[in-house]
C-alpha positions in Angstrom: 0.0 0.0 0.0 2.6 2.1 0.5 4.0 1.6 -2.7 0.7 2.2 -4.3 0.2 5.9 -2.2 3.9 7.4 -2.7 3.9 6.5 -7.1 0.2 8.0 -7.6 0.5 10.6 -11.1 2.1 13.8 -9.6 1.3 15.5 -12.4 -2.6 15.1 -12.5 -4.1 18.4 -11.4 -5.4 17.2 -7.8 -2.1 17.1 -6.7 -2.0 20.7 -7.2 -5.0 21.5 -5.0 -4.2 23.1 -1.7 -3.3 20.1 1.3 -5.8 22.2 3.3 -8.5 22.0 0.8 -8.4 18.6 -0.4 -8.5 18.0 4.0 -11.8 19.9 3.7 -13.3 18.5 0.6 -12.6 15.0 2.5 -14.4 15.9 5.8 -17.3 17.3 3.8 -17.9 14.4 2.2 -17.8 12.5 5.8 -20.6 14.7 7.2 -22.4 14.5 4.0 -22.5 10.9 4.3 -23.2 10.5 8.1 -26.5 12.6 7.6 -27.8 11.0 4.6 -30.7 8.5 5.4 -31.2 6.5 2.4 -35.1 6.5 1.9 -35.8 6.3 -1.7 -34.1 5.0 -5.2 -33.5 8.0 -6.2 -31.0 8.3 -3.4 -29.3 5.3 -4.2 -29.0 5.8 -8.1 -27.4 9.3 -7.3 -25.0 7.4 -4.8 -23.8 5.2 -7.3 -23.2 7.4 -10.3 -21.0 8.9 -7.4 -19.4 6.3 -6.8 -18.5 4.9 -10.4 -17.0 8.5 -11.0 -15.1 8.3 -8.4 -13.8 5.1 -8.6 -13.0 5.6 -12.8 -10.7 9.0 -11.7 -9.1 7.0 -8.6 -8.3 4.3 -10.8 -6.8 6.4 -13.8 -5.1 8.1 -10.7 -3.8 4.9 -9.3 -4.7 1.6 -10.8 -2.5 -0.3 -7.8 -5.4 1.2 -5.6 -8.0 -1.6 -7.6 -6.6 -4.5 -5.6 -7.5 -2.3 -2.0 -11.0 -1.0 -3.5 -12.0 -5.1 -4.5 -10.9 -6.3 -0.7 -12.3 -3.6 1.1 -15.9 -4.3 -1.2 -15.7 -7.8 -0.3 -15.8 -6.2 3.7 -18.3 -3.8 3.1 -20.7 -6.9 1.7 -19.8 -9.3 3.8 -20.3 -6.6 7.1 -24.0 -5.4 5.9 -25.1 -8.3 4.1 -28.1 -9.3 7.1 -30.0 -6.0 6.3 -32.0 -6.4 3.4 -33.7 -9.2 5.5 -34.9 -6.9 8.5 -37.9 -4.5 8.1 -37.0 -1.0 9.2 -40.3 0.8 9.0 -43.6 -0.4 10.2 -46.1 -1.5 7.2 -42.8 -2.7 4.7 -43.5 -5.2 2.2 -41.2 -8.2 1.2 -39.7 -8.2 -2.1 -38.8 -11.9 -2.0 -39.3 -14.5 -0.1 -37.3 -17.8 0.3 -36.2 -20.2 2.7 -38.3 -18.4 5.5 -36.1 -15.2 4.9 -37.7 -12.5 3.6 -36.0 -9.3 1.7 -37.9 -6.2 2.8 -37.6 -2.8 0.5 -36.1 -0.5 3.6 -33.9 -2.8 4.4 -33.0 -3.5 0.7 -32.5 0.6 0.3 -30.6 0.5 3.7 -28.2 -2.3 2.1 -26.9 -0.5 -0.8 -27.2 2.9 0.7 -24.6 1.5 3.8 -22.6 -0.1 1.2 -22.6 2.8 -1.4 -21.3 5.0 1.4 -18.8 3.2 2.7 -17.3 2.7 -0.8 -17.5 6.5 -1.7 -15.7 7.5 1.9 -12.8 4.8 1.3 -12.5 6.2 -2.2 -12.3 9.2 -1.2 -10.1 8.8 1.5 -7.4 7.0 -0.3 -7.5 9.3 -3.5 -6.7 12.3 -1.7 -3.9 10.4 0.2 -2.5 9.5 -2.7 -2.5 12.6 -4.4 -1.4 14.7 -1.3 2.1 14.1 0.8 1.8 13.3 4.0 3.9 17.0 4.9 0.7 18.6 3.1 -1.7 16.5 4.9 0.3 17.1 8.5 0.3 21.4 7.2 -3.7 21.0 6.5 -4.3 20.0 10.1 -2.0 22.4 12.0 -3.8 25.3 10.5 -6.9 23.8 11.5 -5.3 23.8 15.1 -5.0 21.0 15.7 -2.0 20.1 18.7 1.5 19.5 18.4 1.2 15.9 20.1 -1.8 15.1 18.0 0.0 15.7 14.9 2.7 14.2 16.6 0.7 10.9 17.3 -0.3 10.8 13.7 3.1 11.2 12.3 4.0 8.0 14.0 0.7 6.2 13.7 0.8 6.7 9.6 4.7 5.1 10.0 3.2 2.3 12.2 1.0 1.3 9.7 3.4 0.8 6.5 6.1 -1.0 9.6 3.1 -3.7 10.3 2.5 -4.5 6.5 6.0 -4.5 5.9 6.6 -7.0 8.7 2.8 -8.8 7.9 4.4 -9.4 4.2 7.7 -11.0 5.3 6.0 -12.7 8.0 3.6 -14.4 5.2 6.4 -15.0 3.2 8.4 -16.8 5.9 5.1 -19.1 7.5 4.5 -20.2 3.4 8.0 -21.0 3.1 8.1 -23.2 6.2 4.7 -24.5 5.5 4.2 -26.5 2.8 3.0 -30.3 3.2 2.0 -30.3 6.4 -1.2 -30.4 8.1 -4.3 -28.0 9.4 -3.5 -28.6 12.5 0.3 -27.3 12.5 -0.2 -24.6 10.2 -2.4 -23.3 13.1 0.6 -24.1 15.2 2.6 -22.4 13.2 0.4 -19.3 12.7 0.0 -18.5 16.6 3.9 -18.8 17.1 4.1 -16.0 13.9 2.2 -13.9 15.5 3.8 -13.9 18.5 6.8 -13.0 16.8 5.3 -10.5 14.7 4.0 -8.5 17.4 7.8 -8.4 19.4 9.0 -7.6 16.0 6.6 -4.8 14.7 7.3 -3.2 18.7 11.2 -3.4 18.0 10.4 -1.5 15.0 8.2 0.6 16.1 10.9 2.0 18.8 13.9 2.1 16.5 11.8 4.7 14.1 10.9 6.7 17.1 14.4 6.8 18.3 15.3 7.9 14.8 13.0 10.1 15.0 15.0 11.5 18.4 18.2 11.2 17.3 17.2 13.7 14.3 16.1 16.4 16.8 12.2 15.8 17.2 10.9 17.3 20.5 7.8 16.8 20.3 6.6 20.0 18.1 6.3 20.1 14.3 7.9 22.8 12.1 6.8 22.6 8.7 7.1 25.4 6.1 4.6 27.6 5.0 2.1 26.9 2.1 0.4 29.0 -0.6 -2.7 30.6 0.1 -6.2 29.2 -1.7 -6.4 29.7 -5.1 -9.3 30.0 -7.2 -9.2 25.9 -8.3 -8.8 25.0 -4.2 -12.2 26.7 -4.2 -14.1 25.4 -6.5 -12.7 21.8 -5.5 -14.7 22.2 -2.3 -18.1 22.7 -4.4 -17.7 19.0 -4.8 -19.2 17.6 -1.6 -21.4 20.7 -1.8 -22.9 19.0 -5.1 -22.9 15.7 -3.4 -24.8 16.7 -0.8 -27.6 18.9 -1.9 -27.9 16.3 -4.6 -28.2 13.7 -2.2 -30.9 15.6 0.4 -33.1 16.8 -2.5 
């Protein structure tokens, strides 16, 4: 993954936008999708043209990002799969019926309206990741005020994350490689002795890059250079959660 987020097309023009607005246009879409109760088809067809634009530019963007977008659909179905067969609203008809389960229409609308969301924040959320260095995002929140041992937390927490896939891929690679004719029950074995391992390991990491981080002078406050004021594109980027929205409540 971190591959995937640190070779997206510099040159494409969102990576031009302002950290601070594409941080916005992000968090805009999150309230915009929190408030929206999905209640009629209309809803859900304006969702998913949403999401199929957004998914087309993420991919041109990034196509590594597909492989991420497929797993994390699989999730989302798997996590909100039971509610097309409860009724939400009193007096709901069944669409079908089979097997003594019944799909109602609320809960069908609920279904895709969860899922749709889900995929359109995680689209979202990675796209602007990609297309924004981590120094912009880290600018974005300190002039939204945000503390020096928040951002500080953050810093190390989005470092944590690319140590435990690192470690989670050559941990794979090592249980596979020991692994090969044996049986269920020792690959089990084997699995709970790796993660033993992989949790003493990723900790050992984890303080060597904080010590690195020490040992280059961090004290616990970020300095990080200035950045241009909004321009007239970093406006009209955050008219699209705007359109989103009102789209969506109308």
């Amino acid at each position: 993954m971190q591959l995937a987020l640190q070779t997206a097309n510099q040159d494409c023009w969102l990576c031009r936008i302002n950290g601070l607005s594409k941080i916005a246009t992000s968090g805009l879409f999150l309230l915009a999708v929190l408030f929206i109760k999905t209640q009629s088809i209309l809803q859900v067809i304006w969702l998913l043209a949403w999401l199929i634009g957004l998914l087309v530019f993420a991919l041109k963007l990034q196509p590594a990002l597909k492989g991420y977008f497929l797993r994390s659909a699989f999730m989302f179905f798997i996590l909100v799969l039971p509610l097309p067969f409860r009724s939400l609203v009193e007096n709901d008809w069944a669409l079908v019926q089979f097997a003594g389960l019944s799909v109602f229409y609320s809960g069908l609308l609920r279904f895709m309206g969860t899922f749709l969301k889900a995929m359109i924040l995680l689209i979202v959320s990675l796209t602007l990741i990609a297309a924004t260095p981590f120094s912009e995002i880290l600018r974005a929140f300190k002039k939204l005020k945000m503390p020096d041992w928040a951002l500080s937390i953050l810093m190390y927490v989005f470092r944590l994350i690319f140590l435990m896939e690192e470690e989670g891929l050559r941990m794979k690679r090592a249980m596979q490689a020991r692994s090969g004719k044996i049986s269920l029950k020792r690959k089990l074995q084997i699995l709970i002795q790796f993660s033993v391992v992989y949790l003493a390991r990723l900790m050992g990491r984890s303080e060597r890059t904080y010590w690195a981080m020490v040992s280059r002078g961090f004290r616990g406050k970020i300095v990080l250079a200035q950045e241009s004021s909004f321009r007239q594109s970093d406006w009209l980027f955050l008219l699209a959660p705007i359109v989103f929205g009102i789209g969506v409540f109308l």
